[in-house]
C-alpha positions, -999 to +999 in steps of 0.1 A: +686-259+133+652-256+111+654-229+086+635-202+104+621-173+076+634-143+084+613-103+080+600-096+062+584-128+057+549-142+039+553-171+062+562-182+098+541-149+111+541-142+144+514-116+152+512-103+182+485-087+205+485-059+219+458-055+243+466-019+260+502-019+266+517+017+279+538+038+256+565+028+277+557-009+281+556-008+243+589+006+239+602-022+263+585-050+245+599-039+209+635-030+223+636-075+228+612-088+206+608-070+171+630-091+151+606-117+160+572-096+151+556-095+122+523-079+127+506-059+153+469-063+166+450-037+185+433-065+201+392-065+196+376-024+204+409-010+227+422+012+200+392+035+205+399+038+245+440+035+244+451+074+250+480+084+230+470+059+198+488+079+170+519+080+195+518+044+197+514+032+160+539+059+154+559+041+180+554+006+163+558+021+125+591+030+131+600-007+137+585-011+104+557-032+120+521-027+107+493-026+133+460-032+126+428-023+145+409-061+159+382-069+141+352-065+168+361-028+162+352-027+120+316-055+135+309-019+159+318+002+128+294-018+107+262-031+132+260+012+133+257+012+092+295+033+094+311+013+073+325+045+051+338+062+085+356+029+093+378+034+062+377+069+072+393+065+108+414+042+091+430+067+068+433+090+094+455+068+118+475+059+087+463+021+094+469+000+061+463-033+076+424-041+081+408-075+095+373-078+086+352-106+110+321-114+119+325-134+149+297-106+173+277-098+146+256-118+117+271-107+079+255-127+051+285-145+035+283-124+006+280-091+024+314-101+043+332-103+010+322-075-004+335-060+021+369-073+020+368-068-021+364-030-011+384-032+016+418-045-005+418-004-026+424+005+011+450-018+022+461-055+030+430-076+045+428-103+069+399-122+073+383-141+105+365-169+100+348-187+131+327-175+161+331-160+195+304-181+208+317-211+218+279-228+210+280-220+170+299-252+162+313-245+123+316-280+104+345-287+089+333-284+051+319-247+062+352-236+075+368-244+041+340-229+019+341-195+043+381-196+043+382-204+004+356-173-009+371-148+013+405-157+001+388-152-035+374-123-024+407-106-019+420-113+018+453-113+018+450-142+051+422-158+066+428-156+100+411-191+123+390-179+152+400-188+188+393-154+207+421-140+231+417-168+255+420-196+229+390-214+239+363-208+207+361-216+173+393-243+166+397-251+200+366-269+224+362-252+257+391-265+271+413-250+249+422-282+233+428-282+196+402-298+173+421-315+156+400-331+132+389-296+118+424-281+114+440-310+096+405-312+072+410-275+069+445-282+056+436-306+030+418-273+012+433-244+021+471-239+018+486-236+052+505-207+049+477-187+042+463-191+074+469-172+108+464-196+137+451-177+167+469-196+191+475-180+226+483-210+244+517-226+246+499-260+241+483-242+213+515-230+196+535-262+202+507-282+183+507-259+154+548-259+153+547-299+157+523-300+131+537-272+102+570-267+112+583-239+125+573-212+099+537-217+107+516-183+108+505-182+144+484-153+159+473-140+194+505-139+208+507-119+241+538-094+241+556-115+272+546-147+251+569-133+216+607-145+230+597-181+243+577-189+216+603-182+188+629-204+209+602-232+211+599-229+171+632-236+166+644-263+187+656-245+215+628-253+238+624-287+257+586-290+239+605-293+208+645-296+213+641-330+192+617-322+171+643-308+146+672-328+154+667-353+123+653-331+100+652-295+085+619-279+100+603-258+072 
């Protein structure tokens, strides 16, 4: 068996998305799958229309799981010049995880790290790098300059684009991988401070084939959490051999 890292972890993250599960739903989905969570998203604005938020992230606290608001939320916050009453709601809801993107909106590079430099005396930040529209095509040697200043700037990961569906930014249309972009990528950036937004099982399986099974992967639907931990450790027919001769890392 590969050595899996166990929570609380720096590496092999699994976060999950949470895209308007019921209180009850939620309770369901953590009573199987939180020993296998490491991070909760409030996937893109929902947080602002779920009804009984602070009864949910109270819900998810007390699993010792931290949740953060999706990043489309802070680009609403900040396209309205609120960026001060985005820390504010932030405070208030007790949320100490923060992902600042840009993937709606247009932030000079700069501007964007300022933002996570003043961000990180709030909290832990995760950064997005990449676009939600699937005709900005980032090259390579962009991805890693973006990825490398915001990582200087204070972001604790950088998180790689691929929207909910997993069809944007790393992935063509198709959802296919590009591969050429994520193994460049990983020639500058060390891999384990990346999140993979990787909703797909094709998706996840590359990422596990390729890093092992403590990669950081991201997007993971609720139902998704269970079958994708056996598949990164062997006990999945998409990798039962893949650890068989080695020790996965």
């Amino acid at each position: 068996m590969p050595d899996r890292n166990q929570r609380p972890r720096t590496a092999g993250i699994t976060m999950v998305m949470d895209k308007g599960l019921s209180l009850t739903e939620a309770k369901n989905f953590l009573s199987v799958s939180y020993p296998h969570i490491d991070i909760i998203k409030l996937g893109f604005g929902t947080s602002y229309v779920t009804p009984n938020l602070r009864e949910k992230l109270e819900l998810y606290r007390s699993y010792d799981l931290p949740v953060y608001f999706g990043g489309t939320l802070f680009e609403a916050f900040l396209i309205r010049n609120q960026f001060d009453d985005y820390i504010a709601v932030c405070k208030d809801f007790g949320i100490e995880y923060m992902e600042v993107s840009d993937g709606s909106i247009t932030i000079p590079h700069a501007e964007k790290c300022g933002y996570i430099e003043k961000l990180t005396k709030h909290g832990v930040v995760l950064s997005e790098v990449g676009s939600k529209d699937a005709a900005h095509i980032i090259p390579p040697y962009k991805w890693i300059e973006l990825m490398r200043a915001e990582l200087d700037a204070g972001a604790t990961y950088v998180i790689a684009e691929a929207r909910e569906a997993g069809n944007v930014g790393i992935y063509r249309g198709s959802g296919e991988v590009r591969e050429g972009l994520v193994q460049e990528i990983l020639t500058q950036i060390p891999g384990d401070k990346i999140i993979w937004e990787a909703p797909q099982k094709a998706q996840q399986l590359y990422f596990i084939e390729l890093l092992g099974c403590n990669v950081n992967l991201g997007n993971i639907a609720p139902s998704e959490v269970i079958a994708m931990e056996a598949m990164r450790i062997g006990l999945r027919g998409d990798t039962f051999n893949l650890f068989l001769d080695k020790k996965g890392s």
